[in-house]
C-alpha positions as CSV (number, residue, x, y, z in Angstrom):
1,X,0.0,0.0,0.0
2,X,1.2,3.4,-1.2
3,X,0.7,6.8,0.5
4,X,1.1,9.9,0.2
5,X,0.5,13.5,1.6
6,X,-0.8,16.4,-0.3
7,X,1.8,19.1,-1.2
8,X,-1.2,21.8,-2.2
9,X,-3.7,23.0,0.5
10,X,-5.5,24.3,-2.5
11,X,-6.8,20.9,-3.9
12,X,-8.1,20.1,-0.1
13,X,-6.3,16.9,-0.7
14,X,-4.9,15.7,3.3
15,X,-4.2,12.5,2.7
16,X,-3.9,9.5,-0.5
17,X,-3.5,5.7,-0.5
18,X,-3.4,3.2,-3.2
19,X,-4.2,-0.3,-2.8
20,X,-5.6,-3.3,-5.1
21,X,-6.4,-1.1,-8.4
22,X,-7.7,1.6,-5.7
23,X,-6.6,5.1,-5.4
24,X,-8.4,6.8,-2.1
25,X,-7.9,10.2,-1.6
26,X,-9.6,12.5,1.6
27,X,-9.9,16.0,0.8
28,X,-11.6,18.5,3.4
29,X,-12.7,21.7,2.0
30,X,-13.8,25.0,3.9
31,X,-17.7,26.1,4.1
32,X,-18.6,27.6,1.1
33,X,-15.4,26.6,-1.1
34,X,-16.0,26.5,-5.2
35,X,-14.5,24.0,-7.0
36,X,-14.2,25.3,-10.7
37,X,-15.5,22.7,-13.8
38,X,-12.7,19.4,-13.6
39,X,-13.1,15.9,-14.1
40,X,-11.5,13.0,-12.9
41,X,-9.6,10.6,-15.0
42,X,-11.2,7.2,-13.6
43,X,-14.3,6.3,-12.5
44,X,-15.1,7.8,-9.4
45,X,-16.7,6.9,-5.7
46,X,-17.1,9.5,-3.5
47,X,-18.4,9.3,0.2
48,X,-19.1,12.6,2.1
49,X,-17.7,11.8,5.5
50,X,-19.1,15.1,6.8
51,X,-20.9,18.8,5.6
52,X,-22.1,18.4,1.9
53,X,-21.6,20.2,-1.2
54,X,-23.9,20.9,-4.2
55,X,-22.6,19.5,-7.7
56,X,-23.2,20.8,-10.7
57,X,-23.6,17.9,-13.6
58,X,-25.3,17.9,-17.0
59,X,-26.9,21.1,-16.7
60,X,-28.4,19.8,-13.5
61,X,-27.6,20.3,-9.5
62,X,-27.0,17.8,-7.4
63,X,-27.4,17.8,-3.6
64,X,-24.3,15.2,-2.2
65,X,-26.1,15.5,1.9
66,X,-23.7,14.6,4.0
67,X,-23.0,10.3,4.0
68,X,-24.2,10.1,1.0
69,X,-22.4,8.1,-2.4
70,X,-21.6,9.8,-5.7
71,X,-20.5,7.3,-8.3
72,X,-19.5,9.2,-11.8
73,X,-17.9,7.7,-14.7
74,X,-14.2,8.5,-16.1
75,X,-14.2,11.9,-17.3
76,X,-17.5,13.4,-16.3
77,X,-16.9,17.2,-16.1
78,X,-18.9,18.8,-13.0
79,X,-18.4,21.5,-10.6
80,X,-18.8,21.7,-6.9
81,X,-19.9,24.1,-4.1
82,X,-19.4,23.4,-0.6
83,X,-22.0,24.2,2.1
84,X,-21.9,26.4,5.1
85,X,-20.3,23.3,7.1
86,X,-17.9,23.0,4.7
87,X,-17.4,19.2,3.9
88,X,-14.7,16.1,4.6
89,X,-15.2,13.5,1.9
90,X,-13.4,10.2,0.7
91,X,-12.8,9.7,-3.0
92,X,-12.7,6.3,-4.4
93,X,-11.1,6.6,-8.2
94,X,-11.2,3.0,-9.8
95,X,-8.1,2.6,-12.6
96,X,-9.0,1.3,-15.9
97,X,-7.7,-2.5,-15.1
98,X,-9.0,-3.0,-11.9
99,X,-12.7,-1.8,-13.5
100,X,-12.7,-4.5,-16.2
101,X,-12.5,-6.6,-13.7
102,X,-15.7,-5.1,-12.1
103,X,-17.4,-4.4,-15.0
104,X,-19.2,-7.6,-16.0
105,X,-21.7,-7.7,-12.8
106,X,-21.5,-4.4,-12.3
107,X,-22.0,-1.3,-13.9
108,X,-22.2,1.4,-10.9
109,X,-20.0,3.7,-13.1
110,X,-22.0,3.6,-16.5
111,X,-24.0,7.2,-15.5
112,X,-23.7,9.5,-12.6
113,X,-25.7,8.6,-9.8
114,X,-26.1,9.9,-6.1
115,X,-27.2,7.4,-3.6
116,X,-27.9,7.7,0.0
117,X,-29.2,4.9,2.5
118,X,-27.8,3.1,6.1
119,X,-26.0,0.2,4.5
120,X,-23.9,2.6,2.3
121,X,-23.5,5.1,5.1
122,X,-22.1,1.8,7.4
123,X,-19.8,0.9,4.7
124,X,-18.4,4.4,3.8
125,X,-17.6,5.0,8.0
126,X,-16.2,1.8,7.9
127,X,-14.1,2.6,5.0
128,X,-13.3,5.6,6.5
129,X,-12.0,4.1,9.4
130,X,-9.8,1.8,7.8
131,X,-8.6,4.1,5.4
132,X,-7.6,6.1,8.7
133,X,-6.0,2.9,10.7
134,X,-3.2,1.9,8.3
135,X,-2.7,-1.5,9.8
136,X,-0.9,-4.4,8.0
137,X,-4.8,-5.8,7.0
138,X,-6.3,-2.2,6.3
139,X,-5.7,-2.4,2.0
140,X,-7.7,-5.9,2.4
141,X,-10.1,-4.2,4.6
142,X,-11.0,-1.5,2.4
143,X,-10.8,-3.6,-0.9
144,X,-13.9,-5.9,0.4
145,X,-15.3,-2.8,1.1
146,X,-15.5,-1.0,-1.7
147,X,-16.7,-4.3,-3.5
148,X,-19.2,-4.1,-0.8
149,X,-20.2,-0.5,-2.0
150,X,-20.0,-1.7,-5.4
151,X,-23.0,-4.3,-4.9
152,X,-25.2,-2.5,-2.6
153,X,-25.1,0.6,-4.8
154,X,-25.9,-1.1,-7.8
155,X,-28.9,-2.5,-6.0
156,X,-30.0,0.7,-5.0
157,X,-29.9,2.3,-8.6
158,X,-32.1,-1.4,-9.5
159,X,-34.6,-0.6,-7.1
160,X,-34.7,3.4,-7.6
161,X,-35.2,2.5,-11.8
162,X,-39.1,2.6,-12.4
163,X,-38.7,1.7,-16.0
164,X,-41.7,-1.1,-17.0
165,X,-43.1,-1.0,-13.6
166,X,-47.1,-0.6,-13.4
167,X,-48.5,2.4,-12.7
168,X,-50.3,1.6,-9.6
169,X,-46.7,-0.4,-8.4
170,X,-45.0,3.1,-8.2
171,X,-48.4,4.0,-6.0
172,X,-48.2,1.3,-3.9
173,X,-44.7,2.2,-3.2
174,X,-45.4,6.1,-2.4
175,X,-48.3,5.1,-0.1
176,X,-45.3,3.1,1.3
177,X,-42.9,6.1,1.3
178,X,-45.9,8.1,3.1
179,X,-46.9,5.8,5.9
180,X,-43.7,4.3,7.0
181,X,-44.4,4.5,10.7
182,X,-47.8,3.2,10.3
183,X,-48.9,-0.1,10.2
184,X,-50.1,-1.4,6.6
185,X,-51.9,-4.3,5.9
186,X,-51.3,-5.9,2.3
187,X,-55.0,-6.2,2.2
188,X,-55.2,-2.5,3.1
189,X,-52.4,-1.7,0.3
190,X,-54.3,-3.8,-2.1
191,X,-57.5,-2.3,-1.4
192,X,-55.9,1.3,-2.0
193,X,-54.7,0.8,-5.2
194,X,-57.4,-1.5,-6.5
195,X,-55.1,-4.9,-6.6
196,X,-55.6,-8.0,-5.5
197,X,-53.1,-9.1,-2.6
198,X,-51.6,-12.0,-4.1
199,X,-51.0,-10.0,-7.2
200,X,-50.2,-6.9,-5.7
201,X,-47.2,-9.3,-3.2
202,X,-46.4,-11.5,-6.6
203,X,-45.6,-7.9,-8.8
204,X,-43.8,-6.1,-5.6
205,X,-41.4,-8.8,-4.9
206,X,-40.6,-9.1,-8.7
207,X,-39.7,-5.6,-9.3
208,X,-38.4,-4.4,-5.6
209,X,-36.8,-8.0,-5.0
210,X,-38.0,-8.3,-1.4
211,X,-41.4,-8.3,0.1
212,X,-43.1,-5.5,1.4
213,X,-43.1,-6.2,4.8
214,X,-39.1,-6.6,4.2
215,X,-39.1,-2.7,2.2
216,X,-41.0,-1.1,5.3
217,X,-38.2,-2.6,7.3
218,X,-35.5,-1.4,5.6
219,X,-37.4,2.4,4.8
220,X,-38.0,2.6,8.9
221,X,-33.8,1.2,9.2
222,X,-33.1,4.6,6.6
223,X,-35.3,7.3,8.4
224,X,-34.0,5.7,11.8
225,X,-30.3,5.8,10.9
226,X,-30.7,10.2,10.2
227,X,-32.0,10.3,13.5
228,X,-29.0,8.0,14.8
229,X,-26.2,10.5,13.2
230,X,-28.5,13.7,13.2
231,X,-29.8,13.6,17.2
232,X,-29.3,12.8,20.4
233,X,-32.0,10.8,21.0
234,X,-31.4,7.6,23.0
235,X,-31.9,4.4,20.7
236,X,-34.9,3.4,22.5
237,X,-36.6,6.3,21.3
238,X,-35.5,6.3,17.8
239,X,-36.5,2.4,17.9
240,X,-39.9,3.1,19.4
241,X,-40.2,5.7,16.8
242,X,-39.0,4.0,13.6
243,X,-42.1,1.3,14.4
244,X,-40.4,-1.0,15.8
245,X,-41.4,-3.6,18.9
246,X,-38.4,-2.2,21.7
247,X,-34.6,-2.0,21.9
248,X,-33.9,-5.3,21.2
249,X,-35.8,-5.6,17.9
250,X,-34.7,-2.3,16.6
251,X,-31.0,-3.3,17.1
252,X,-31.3,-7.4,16.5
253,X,-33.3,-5.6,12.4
254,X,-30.8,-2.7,12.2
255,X,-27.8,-5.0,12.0
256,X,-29.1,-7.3,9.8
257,X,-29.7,-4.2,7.3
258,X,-26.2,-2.4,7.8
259,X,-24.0,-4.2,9.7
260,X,-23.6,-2.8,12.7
261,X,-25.7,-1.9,15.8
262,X,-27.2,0.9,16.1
263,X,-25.0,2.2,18.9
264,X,-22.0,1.2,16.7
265,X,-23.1,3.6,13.6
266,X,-23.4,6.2,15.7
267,X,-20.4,5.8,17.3
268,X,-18.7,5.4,13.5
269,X,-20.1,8.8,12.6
270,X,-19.1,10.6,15.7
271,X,-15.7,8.9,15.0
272,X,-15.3,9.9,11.4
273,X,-16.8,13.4,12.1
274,X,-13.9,13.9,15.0
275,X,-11.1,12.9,12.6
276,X,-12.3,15.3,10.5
277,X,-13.2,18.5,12.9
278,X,-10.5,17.3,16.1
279,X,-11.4,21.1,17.6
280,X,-15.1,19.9,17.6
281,X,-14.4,16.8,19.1
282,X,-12.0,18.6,22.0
C-alpha cells in the first residue's frame, strides 16, 4: 500500500493511498469553497464523511447530503460548491484494469448517480476508518469494502429505476414512502390501489426483489439511521419511533440491514466526524 500527503492545500487533498487497483484520496474543503468545472480521469466513488456540497452535472444540481455516495464515470466534467459546514469527503477513483474486472456484474460507473441509504452510510464509515487505521490488513479491509459498496449501490440504482413498472406499483410504493411508521396491511395496500393481494405481493417482490413487509423494514432502518447521526435521541426512542417492537428488535433488524448496531453507527459517525473536525471533538 502506497501513500502519500498532499503538497497543495489548494486541492483540499490531506491525505492519499493506493491499494488493489484503488486510489483513495480525503480531501476536506472549507464552508462555502467552489470547486471550478474538472473531471476525474477514472471512474469515481465519493463518500461525504461530513458537511455536503452541491454538484453541478449535466446542466443539472445535485445535492451530495452529507453520508451520502456519488459514483461518476471516467471523465465526467462537473463542478462543486461546498456548504456552510464545509465538507470532509473520501474519494474512491477506480483505474481502468481493476474496472474491467468489475465491470461484468457491475455497472455502478455507467452514469452518474447519487445514492444515499444506512448500508452505504455503514460501509463508507467503515471505510473511512480503515482508510484512517493503516494497519498491515487495512488495504484488504478496504478492498472488500469498496466491492461491498460496489454491490449495494448497484442495487440501489435497481430498485430506484421505475422503467416497465405498473403504474399503480410506483403508488403502492409512495403510499409506502408516506406511511412508514404506520402499520399497513397488504390487504389494506391492495385495497388502495385497487389490486388484488396476491397479485399486488407477486408484482412487488418481482420488481423491488424483497417483500413489502421486508421494504418497510428497511425504509424505517433509513429514516431511523438520520436520526441516529443527526440527534441525540437515545436508541430506545428512535426504535420506538422508527415502528419497531423495543430496543432489542430495533438493534437485533438494524444490524441485519447495515451491519452494525445501532450504537455502533453512531459511534462510527461521531468517530469519522472527530477525525475530521479534532477542535469539535476537543
Amino acid at each position: 500500500m502506497d501513500v502519500h500527503f498532499a503538497r497543495s492545500s489548494e486541492l483540499g487533498l490531506t491525505r492519499l493511498k493506493t491499494m488493489a487497483g484503488f486510489s483513495i484520496k480525503e480531501f476536506s474543503q472549507p464552508p462555502y469553497r467552489r470547486l471550478p468545472w474538472h473531471e476525474h480521469t477514472d471512474a469515481s466513488i465519493c463518500f461525504v464523511v461530513s458537511g455536503s456540497y452541491s454538484e453541478r452535472l449535466n446542466g443539472m444540481n445535485r445535492e451530495c447530503a452529507p453520508h451520502s455516495m456519488i459514483f461518476k464515470p471516467a471523465g465526467e466534467r462537473h463542478a462543486d460548491q461546498f456548504g456552510r459546514l464545509g465538507g470532509t469527503c473520501l474519494l474512491i477513483e477506480v483505474s481502468p484494469g481493476r474496472m474491467e474486472t468489475i465491470e461484468p456484474s457491475c455497472d455502478i460507473a455507467a452514469k452518474p448517480s447519487v445514492v444515499r441509504n444506512a448500508r452505504l452510510a455503514a460501509l463508507g464509515h467503515r471505510i473511512y476508518g480503515e482508510f484512517a487505521a493503516s494497519d498491515p490488513f487495512s488495504a484488504l479491509a478496504v478492498e472488500g469494502l469498496v466491492l461491498e459498496v460496489l454491490v449495494e449501490g448497484s442495487r440501489a440504482l435497481v430498485e430506484a429505476d421505475t422503467t416497465h413498472r405498473p403504474r399503480w406499483l410506483l403508488q403502492v410504493r409512495d403510499l409506502i414512502h408516506e406511511s412508514a411508521g404506520a402499520a399497513l396491511t397488504l390487504s389494506t395496500i391492495a385495497r388502495a390501489v385497487g389490486i388484488h393481494p396476491s397479485h399486488l405481493a407477486r408484482t412487488f417482490r418481482k420488481h423491488y426483489r424483497r417483500s413489502i413487509g421486508d421494504y418497510v423494514r428497511c425504509l424505517r432502518i433509513e429514516r431511523a439511521s438520520r436520526e441516529i447521526v443527526d440527534t441525540s435521541d437515545s436508541v430506545a426512542e428512535i426504535g420506538v419511533r422508527s415502528g419497531f417492537f423495543d430496543q432489542s428488535h430495533f438493534s437485533r433488524v438494524f444490524k441485519e440491514h447495515t451491519g452494525l448496531t445501532p450504537a455502533q453507527f453512531r459511534a462510527a459517525s461521531h468517530s469519522s466526524n472527530s477525525r475530521t473536525n479534532p477542535r469539535r471533538a476537543s
